[in-house]
PASEBA-1860 file (N, C-alpha, C; in nm, 3 decimals):
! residues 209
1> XXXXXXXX> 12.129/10.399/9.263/12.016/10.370/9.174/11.905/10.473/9.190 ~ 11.893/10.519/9.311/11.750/10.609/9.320/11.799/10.737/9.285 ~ 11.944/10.778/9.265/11.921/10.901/9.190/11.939/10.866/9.063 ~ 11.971/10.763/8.972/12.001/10.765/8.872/11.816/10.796/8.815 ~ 11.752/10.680/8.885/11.624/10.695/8.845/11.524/10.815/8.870 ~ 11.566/10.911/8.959/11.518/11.057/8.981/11.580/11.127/8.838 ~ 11.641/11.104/8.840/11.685/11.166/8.714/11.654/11.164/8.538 ~ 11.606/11.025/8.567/11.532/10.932/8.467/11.397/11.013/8.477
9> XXXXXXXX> 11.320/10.999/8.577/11.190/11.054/8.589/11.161/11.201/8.562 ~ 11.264/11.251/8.622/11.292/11.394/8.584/11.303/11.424/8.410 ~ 11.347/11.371/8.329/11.405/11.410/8.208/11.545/11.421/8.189 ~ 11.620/11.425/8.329/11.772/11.472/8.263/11.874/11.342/8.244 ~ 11.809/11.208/8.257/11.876/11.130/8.218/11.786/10.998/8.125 ~ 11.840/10.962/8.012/11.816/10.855/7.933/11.788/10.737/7.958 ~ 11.707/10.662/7.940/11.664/10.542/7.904/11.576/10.499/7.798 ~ 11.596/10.330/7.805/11.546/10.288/7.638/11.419/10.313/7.647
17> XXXXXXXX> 11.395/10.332/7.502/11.261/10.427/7.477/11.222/10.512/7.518 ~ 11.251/10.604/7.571/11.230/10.671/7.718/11.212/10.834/7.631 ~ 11.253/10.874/7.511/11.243/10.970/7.479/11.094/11.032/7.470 ~ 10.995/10.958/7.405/10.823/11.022/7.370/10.799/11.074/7.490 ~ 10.835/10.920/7.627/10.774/10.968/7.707/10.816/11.050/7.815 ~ 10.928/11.135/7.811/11.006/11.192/7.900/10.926/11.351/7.765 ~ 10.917/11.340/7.697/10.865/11.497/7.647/10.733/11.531/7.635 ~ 10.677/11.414/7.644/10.484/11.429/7.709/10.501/11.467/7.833
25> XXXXXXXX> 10.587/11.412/7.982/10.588/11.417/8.054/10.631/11.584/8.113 ~ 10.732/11.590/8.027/10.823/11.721/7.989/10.743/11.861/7.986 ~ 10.588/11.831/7.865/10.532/11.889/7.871/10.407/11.934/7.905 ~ 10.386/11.855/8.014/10.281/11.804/8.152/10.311/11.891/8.261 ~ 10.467/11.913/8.273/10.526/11.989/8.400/10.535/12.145/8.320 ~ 10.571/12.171/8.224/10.597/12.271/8.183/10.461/12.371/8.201 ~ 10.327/12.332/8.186/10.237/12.358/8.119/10.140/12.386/8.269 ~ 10.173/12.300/8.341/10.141/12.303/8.489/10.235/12.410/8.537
33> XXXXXXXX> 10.329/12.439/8.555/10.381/12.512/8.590/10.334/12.686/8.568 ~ 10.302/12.698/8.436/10.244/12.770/8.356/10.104/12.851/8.385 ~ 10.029/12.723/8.417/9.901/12.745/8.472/9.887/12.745/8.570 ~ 9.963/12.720/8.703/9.960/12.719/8.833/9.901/12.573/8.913 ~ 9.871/12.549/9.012/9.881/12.455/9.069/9.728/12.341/9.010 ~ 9.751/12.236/8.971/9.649/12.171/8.931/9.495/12.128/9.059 ~ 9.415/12.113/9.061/9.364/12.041/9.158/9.349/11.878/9.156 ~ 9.296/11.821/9.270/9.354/11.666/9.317/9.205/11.595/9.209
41> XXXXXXXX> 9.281/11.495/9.222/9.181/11.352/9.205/9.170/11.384/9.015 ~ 9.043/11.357/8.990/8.951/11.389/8.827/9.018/11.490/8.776 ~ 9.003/11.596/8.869/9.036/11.749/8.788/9.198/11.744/8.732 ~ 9.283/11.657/8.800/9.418/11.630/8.766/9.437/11.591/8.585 ~ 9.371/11.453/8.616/9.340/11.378/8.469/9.257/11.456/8.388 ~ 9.181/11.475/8.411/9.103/11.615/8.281/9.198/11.727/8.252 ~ 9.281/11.794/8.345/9.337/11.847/8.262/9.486/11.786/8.195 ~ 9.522/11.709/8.258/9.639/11.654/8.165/9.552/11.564/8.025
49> XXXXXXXX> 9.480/11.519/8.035/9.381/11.490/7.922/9.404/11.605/7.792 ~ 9.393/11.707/7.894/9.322/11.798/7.726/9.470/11.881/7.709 ~ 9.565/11.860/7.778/9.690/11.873/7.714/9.794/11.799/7.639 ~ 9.742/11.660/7.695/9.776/11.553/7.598/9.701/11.555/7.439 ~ 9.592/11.629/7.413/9.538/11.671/7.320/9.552/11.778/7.242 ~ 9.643/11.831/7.344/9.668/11.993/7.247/9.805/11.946/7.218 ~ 9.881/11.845/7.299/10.045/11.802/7.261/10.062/11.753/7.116 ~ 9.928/11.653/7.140/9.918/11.567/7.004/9.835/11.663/6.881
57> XXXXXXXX> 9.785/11.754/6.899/9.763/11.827/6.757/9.865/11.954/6.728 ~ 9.981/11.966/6.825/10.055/12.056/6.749/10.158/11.995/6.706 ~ 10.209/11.836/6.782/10.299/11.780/6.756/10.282/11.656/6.664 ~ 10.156/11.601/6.566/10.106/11.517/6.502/10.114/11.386/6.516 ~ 10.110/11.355/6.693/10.102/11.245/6.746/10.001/11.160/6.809 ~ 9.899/11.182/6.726/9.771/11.103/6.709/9.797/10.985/6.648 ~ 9.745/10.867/6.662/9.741/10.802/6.635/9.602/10.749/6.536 ~ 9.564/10.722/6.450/9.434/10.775/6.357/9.354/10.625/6.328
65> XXXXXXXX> 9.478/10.501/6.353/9.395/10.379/6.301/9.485/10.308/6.358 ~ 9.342/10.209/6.423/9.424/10.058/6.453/9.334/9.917/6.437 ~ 9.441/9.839/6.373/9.372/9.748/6.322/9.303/9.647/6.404 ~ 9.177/9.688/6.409/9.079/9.564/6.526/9.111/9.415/6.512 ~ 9.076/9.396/6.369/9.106/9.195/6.302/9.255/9.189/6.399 ~ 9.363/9.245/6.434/9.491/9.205/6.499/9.442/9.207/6.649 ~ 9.336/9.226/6.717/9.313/9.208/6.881/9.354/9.063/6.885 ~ 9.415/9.120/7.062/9.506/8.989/7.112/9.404/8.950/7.213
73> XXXXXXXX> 9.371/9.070/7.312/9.330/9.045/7.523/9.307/9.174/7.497 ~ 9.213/9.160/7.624/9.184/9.309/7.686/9.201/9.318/7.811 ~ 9.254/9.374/7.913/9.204/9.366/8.031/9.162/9.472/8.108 ~ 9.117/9.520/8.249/9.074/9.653/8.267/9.163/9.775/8.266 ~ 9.269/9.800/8.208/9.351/9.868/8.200/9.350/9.923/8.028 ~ 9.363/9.768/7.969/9.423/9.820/7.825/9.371/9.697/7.697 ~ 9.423/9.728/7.597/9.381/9.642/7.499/9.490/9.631/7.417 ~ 9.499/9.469/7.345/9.664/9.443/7.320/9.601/9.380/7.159
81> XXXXXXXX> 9.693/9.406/7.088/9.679/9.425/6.913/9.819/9.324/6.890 ~ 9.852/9.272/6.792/9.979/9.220/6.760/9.995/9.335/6.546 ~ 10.098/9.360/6.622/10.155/9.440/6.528/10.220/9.380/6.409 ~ 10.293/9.310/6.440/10.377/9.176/6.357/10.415/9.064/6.412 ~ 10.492/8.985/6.350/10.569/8.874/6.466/10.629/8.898/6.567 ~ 10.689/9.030/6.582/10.769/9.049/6.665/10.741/9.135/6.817 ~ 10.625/9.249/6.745/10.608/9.303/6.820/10.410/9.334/6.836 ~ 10.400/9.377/6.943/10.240/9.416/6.995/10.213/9.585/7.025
89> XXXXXXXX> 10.072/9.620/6.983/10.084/9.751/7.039/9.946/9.764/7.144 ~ 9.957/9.818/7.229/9.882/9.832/7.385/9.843/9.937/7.355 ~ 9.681/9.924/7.411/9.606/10.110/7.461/9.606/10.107/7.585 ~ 9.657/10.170/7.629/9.625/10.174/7.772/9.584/10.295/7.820 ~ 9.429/10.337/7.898/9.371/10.426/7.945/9.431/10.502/8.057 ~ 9.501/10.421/8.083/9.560/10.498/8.242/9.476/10.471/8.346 ~ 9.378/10.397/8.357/9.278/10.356/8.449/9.339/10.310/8.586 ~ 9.449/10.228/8.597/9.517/10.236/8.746/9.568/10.328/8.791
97> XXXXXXXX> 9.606/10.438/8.748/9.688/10.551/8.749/9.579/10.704/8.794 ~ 9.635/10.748/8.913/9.542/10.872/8.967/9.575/10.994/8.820 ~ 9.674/10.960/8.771/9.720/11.065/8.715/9.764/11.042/8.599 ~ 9.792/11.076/8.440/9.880/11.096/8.358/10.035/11.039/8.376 ~ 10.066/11.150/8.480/10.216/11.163/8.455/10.284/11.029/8.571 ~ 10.193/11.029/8.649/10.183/10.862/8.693/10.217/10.742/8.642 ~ 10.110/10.740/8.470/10.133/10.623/8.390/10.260/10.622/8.317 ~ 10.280/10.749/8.306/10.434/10.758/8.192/10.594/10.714/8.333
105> XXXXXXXX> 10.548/10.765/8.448/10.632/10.729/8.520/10.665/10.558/8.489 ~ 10.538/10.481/8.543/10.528/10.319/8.504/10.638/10.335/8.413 ~ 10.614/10.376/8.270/10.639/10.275/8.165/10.841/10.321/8.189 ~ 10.870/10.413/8.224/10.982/10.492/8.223/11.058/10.365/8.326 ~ 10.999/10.356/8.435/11.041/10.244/8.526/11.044/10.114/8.472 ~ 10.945/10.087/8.426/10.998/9.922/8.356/11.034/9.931/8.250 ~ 11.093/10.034/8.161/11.184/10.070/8.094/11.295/10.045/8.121 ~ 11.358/10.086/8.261/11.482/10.087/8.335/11.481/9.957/8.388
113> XXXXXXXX> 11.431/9.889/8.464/11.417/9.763/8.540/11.429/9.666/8.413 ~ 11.342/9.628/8.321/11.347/9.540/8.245/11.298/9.591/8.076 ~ 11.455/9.636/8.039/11.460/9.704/7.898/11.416/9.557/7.796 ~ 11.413/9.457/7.840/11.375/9.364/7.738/11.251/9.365/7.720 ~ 11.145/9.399/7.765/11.026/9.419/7.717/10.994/9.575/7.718 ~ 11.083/9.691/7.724/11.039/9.822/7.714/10.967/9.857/7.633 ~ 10.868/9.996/7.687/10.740/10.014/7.599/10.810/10.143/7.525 ~ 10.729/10.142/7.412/10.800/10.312/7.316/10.618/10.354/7.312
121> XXXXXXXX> 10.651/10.496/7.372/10.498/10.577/7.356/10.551/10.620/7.164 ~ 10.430/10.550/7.122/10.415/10.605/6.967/10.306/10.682/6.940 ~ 10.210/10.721/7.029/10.116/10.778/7.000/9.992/10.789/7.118 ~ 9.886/10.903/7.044/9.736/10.860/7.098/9.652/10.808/7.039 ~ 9.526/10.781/7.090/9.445/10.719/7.021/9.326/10.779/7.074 ~ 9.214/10.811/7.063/9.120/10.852/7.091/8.959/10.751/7.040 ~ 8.853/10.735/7.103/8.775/10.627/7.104/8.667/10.621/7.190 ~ 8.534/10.733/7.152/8.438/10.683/7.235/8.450/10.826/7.358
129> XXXXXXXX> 8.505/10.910/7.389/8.554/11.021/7.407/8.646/10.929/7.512 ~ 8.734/10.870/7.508/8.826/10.822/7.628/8.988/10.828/7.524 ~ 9.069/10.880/7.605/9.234/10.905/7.564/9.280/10.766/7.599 ~ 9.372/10.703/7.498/9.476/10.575/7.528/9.600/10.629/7.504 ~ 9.654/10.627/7.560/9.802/10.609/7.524/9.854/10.452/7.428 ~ 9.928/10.447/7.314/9.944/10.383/7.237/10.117/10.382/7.275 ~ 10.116/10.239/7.317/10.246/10.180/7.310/10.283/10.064/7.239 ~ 10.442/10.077/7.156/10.457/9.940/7.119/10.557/9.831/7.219
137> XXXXXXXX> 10.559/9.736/7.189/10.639/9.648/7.308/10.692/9.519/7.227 ~ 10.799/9.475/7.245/10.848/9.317/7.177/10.710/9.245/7.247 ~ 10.660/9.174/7.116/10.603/8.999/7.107/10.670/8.905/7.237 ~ 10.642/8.872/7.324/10.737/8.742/7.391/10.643/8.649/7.407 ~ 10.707/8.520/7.349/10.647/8.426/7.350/10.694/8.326/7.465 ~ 10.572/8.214/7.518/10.616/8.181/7.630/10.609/8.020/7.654 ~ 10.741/7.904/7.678/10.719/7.795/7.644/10.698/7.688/7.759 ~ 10.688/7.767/7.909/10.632/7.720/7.985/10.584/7.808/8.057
145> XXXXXXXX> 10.509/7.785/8.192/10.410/7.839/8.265/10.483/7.888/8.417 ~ 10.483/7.994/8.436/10.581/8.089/8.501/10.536/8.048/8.652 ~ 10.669/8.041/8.745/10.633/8.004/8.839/10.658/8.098/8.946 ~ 10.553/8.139/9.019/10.529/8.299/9.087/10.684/8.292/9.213 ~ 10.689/8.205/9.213/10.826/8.149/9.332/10.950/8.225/9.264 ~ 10.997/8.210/9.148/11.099/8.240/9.076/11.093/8.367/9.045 ~ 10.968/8.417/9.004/10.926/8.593/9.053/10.953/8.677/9.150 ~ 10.937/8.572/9.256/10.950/8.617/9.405/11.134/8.623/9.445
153> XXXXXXXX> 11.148/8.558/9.392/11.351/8.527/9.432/11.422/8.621/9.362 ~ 11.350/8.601/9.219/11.424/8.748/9.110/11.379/8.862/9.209 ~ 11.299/8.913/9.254/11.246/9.071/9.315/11.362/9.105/9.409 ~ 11.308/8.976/9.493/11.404/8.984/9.635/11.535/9.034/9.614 ~ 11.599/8.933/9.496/11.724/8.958/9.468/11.749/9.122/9.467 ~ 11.658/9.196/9.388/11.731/9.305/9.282/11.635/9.441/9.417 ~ 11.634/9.390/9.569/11.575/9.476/9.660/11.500/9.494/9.684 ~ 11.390/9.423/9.604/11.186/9.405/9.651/11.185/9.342/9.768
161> XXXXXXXX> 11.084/9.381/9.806/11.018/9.310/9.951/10.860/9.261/9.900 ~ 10.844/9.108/9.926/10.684/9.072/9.920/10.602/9.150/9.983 ~ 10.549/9.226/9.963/10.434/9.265/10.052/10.296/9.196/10.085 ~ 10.204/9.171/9.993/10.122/9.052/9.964/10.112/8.996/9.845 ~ 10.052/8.872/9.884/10.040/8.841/9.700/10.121/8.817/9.593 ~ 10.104/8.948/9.483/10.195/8.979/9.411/10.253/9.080/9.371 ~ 10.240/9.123/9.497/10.267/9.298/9.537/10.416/9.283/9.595 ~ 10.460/9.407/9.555/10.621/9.382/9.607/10.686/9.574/9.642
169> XXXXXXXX> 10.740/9.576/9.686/10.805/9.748/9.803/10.946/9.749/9.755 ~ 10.992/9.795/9.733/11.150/9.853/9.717/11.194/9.945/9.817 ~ 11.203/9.932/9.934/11.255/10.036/10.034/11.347/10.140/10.044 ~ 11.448/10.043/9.972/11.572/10.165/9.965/11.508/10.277/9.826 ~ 11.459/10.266/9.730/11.429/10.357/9.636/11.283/10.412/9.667 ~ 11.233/10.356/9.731/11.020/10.374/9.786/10.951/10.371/9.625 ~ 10.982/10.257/9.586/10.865/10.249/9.487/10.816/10.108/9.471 ~ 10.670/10.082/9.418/10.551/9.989/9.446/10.554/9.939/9.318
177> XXXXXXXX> 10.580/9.807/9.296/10.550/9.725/9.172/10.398/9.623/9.222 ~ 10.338/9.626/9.185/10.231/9.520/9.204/10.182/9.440/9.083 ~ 10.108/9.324/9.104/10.023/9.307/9.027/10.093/9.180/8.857 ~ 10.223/9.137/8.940/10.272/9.044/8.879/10.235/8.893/8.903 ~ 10.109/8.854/8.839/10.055/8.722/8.887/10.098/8.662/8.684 ~ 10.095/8.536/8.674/10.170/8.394/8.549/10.087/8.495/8.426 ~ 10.053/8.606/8.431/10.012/8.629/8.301/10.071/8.804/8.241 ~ 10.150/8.859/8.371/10.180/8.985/8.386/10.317/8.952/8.332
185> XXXXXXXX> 10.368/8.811/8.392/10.502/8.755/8.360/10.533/8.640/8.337 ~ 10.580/8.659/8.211/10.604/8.521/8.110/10.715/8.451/8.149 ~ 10.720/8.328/8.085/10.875/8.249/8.099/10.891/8.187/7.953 ~ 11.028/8.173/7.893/11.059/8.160/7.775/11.238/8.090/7.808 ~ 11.237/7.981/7.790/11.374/7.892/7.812/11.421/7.968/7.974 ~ 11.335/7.956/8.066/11.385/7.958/8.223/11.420/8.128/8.216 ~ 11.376/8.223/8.125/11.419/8.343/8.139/11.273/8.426/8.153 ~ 11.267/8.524/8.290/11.174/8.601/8.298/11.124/8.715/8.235
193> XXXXXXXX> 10.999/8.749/8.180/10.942/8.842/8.099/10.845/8.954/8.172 ~ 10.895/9.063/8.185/10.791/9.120/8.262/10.699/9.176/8.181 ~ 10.588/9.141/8.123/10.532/9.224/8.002/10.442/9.262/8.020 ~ 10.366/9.296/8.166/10.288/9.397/8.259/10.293/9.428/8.316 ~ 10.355/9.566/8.364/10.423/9.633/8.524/10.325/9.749/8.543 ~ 10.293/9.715/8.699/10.237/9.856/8.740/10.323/9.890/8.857 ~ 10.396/10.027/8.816/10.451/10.070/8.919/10.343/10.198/8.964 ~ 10.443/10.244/9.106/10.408/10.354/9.192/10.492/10.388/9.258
201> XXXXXXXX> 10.507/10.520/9.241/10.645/10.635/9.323/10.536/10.650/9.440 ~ 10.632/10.655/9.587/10.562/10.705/9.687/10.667/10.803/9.718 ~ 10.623/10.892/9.839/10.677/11.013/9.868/10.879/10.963/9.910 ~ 10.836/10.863/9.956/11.015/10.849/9.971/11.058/10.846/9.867 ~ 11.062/10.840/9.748/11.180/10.854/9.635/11.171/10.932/9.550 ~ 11.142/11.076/9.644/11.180/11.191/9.623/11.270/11.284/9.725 ~ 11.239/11.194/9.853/11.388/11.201/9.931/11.483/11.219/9.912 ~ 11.568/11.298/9.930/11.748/11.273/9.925/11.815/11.108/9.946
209> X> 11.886/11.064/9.929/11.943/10.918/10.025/12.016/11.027/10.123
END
């Protein structure tokens, strides 16, 4: 699994939806490469900022309007719209994320982990001088109230470790899911919805196995 998903992260292997954001990402590394070594912290995000801006005006992936009357929630991350019955579209600032290519990692990962709620990058959005990334995601609707226990048994199962809370470690692959508390993850006829993931790559799963 951890090379399939190095590979995933990398670009040279597929997953659902996974195309927008494997060629933003694509051209994050290219461009860095180009320019030489980025510096840490702010200076990282400012400049992947203003290349995500030059991506989206040569490649016409701005996003130009979104309909306010459709707001769902906001929370400190993002803001959620309902698109139709079926589906919702998310801004998300990248505000948990030190980095850009950080957030596209996330969505690439719970892409792979749980393709039933996978996000498709459709765009940017711009607002106030702050960059969103514009994703769409299936609608899931939810007919009872999720019980963090059954969260905890699914993780375990599939190689998570509790860490606190609702924080959870993957050892054998080294990556950090947190932040799954009854509203991150739905329940719909006894079946789990993950329809807010924050992941994090740490230095082990870039290791060899």
């Amino acid at each position: 699994m951890k090379n399939e998903l190095q590979n995933i992260i990398s670009g040279k292997s597929q997953v659902r939806h996974g195309n927008s954001i494997q060629t933003i990402s694509r051209y994050l590394r290219k461009s860095k490469s180009a320019s030489g070594t980025f510096e840490s912290g702010k200076q990282i995000k400012s400049e992947e900022t203003a290349l995500i801006k030059e991506f989206c005006n040569r490649n016409s992936f701005w996003i130009t309007y979104i309909n306010i009357n459709a707001f769902i929630s906001s929370g400190a991350e993002q803001k959620v719209y309902l698109q139709n019955k079926h589906k919702v579209i998310k801004l998300n600032d990248s505000i948990y994320y030190e980095s850009w290519k950080d957030y596209f990692n996330n969505l690439l990962l719970n892409n792979y982990f749980f393709p039933d709620t996978a996000y498709q990058l459709i765009g940017f959005y711009e607002q106030d001088d702050t960059l969103y990334a514009v994703v769409e995601q299936k609608f899931v609707e939810s007919n009872c109230d999720t019980e963090l226990e059954n969260v905890k048994q699914f993780l375990i199962s599939n190689g998570f470790v509790n860490t606190r809370n609702n924080d959870y470690f993957n050892p054998e692959v080294g990556i950090i899911l947190e932040d799954l508390h009854d509203e991150n993850v739905l329940t719909f006829d006894d079946n789990l919805f993950f329809i807010d993931t924050v992941f994090y790559l740490t230095e082990a799963f870039y290791k060899d196995q």
